[in-house]
Biotite code that builds the C-alpha atoms (Angstrom):
import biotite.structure as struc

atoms = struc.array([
    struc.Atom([0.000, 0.000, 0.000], chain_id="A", res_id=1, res_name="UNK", atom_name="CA", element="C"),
    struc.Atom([0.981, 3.222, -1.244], chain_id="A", res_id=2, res_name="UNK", atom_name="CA", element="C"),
    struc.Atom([1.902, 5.679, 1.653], chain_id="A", res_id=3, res_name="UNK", atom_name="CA", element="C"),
    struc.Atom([-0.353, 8.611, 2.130], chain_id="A", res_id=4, res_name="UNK", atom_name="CA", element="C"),
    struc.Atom([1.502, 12.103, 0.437], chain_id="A", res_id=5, res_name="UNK", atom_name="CA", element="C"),
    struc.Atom([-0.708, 14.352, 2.959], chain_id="A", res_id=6, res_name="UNK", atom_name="CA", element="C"),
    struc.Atom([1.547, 12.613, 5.631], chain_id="A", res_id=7, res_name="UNK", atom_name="CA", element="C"),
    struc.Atom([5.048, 12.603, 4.114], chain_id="A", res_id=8, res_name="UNK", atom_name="CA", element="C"),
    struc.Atom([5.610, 14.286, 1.282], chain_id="A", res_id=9, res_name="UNK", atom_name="CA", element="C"),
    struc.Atom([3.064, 17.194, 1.502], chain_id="A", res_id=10, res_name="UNK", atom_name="CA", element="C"),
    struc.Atom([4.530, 17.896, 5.312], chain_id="A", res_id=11, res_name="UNK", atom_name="CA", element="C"),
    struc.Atom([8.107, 17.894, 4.556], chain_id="A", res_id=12, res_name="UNK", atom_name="CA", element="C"),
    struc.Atom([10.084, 21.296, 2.254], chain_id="A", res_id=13, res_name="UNK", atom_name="CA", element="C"),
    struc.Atom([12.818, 18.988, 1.193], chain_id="A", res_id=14, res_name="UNK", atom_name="CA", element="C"),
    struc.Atom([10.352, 16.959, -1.402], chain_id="A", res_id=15, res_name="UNK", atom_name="CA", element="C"),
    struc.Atom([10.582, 19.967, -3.862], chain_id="A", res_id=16, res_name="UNK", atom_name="CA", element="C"),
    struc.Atom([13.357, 17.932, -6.397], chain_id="A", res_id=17, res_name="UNK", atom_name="CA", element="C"),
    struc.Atom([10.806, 15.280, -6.182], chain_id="A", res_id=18, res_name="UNK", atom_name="CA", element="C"),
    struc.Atom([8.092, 17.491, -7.467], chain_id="A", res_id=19, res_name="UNK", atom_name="CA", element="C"),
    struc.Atom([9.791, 19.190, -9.808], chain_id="A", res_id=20, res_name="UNK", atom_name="CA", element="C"),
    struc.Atom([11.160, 15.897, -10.928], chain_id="A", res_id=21, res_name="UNK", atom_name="CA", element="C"),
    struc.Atom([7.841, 14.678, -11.361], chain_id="A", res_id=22, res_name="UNK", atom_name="CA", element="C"),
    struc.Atom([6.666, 17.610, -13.334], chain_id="A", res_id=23, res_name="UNK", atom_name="CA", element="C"),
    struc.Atom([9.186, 17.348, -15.820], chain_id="A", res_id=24, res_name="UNK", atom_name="CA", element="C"),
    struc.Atom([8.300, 13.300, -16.083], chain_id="A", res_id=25, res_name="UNK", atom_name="CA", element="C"),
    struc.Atom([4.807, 14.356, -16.605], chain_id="A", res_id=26, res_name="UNK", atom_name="CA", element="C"),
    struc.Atom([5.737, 17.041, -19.337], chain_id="A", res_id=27, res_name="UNK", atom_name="CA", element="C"),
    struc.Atom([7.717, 13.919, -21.802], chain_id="A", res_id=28, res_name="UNK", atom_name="CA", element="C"),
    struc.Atom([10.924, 14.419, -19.730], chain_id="A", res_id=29, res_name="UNK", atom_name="CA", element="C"),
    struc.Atom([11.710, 17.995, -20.505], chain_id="A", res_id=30, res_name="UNK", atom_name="CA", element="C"),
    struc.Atom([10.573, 21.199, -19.124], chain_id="A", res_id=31, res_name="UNK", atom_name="CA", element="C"),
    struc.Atom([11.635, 24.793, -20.624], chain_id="A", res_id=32, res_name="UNK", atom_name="CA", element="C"),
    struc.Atom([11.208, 27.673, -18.567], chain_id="A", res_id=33, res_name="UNK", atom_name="CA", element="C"),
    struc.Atom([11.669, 30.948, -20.553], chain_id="A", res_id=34, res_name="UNK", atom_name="CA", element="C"),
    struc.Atom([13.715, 33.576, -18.682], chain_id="A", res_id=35, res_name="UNK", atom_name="CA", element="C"),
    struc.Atom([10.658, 35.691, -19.193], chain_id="A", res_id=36, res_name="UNK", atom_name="CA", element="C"),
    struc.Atom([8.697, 32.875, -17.607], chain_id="A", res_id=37, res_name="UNK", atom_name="CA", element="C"),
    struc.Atom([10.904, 33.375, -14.176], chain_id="A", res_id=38, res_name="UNK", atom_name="CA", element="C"),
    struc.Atom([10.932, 37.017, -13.968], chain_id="A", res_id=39, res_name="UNK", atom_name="CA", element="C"),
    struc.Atom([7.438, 37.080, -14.051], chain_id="A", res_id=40, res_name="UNK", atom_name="CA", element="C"),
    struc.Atom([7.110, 35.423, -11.057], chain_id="A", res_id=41, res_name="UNK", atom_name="CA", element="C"),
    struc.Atom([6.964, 38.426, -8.515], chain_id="A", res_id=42, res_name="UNK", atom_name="CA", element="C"),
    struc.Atom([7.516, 38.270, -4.501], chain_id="A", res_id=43, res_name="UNK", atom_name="CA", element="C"),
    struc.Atom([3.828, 38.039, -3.921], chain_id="A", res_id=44, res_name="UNK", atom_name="CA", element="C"),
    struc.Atom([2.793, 34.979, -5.418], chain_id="A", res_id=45, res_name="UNK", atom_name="CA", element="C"),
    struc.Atom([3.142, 31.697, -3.925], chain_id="A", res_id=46, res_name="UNK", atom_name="CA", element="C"),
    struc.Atom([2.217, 28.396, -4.992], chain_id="A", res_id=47, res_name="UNK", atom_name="CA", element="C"),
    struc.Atom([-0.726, 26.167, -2.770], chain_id="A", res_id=48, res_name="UNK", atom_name="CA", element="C"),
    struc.Atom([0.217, 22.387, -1.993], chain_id="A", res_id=49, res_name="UNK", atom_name="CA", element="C"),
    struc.Atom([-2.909, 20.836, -1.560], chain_id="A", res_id=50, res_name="UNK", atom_name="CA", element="C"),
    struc.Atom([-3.961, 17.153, -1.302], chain_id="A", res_id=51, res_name="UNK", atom_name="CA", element="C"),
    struc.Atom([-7.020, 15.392, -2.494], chain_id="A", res_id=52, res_name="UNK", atom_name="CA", element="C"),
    struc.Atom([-7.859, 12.212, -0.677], chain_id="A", res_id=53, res_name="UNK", atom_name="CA", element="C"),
    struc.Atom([-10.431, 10.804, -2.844], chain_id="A", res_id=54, res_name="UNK", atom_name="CA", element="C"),
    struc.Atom([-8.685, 11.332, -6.100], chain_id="A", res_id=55, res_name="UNK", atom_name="CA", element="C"),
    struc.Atom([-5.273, 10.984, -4.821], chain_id="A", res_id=56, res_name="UNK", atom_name="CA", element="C"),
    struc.Atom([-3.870, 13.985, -6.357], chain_id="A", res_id=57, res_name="UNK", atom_name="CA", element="C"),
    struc.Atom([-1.080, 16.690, -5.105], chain_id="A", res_id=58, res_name="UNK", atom_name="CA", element="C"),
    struc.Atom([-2.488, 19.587, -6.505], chain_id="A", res_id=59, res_name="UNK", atom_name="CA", element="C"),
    struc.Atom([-0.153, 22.748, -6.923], chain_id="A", res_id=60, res_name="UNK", atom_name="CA", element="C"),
    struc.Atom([-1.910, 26.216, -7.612], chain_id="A", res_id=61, res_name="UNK", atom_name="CA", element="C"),
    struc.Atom([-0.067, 30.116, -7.836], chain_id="A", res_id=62, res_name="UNK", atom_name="CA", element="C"),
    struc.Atom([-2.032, 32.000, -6.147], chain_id="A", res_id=63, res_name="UNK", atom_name="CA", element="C"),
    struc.Atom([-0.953, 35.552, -4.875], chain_id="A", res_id=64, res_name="UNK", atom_name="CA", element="C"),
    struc.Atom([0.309, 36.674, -1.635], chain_id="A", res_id=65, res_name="UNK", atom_name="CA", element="C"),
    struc.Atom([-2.981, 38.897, -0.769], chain_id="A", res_id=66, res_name="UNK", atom_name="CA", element="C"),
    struc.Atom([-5.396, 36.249, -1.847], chain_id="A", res_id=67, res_name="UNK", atom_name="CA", element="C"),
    struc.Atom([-4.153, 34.008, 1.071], chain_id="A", res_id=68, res_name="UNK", atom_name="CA", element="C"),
    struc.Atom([-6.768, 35.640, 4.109], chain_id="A", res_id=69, res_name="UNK", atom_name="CA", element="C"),
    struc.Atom([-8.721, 32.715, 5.448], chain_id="A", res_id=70, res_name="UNK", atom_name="CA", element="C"),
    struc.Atom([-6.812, 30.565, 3.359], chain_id="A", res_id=71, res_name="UNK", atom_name="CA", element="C"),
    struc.Atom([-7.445, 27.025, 4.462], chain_id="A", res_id=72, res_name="UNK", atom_name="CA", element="C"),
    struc.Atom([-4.535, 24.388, 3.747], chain_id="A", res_id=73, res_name="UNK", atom_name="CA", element="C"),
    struc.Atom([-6.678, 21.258, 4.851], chain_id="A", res_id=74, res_name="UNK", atom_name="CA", element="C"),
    struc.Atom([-8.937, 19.771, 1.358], chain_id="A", res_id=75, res_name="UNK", atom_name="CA", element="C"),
    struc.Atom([-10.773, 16.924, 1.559], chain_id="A", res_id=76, res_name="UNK", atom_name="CA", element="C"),
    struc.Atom([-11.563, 16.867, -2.331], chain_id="A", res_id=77, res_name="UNK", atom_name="CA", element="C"),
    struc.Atom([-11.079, 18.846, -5.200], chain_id="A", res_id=78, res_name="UNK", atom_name="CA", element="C"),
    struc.Atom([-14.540, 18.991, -5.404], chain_id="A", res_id=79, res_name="UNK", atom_name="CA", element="C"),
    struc.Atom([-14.658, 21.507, -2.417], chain_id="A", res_id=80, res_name="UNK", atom_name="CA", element="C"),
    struc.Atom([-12.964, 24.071, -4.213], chain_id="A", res_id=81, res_name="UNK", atom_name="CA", element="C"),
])
């Protein structure tokens, strides 16, 4: 049995090279970031780790630094959203 990400992986900082390696597995192998691509990226936004339970998906979203009041890290299901 498959251990549970909203446990391990989702709780610990260090997993990043694992996401990011899985990103560029899911993309054919390769992923190109244009340099505009990263200097869009401003101080603000952040990206959301979430974790749905019934579908079994990590779910990233960017979302900005001043949409975060009452943010709520805890999802049950995507469906909630």
């Amino acid at each position: 049995m498959a251990k549970d990400p909203s446990n391990s992986i989702l709780q610990n900082r260090d997993h990043l090279f694992t996401f990011l390696t899985a990103l560029v597995k899911k993309n054919g192998g390769v992923l190109v970031l244009t340099e505009d691509e990263i200097t869009n990226v401003e101080k603000n936004d952040l990206v959301s780790v979430k974790y749905d339970v019934e579908a079994k998906e990590i779910i990233f979203e960017v979302t900005s630094l001043s949409d975060t009041s009452g943010y709520s890290a805890e999802v049950k299901s995507r469906k909630d959203n």
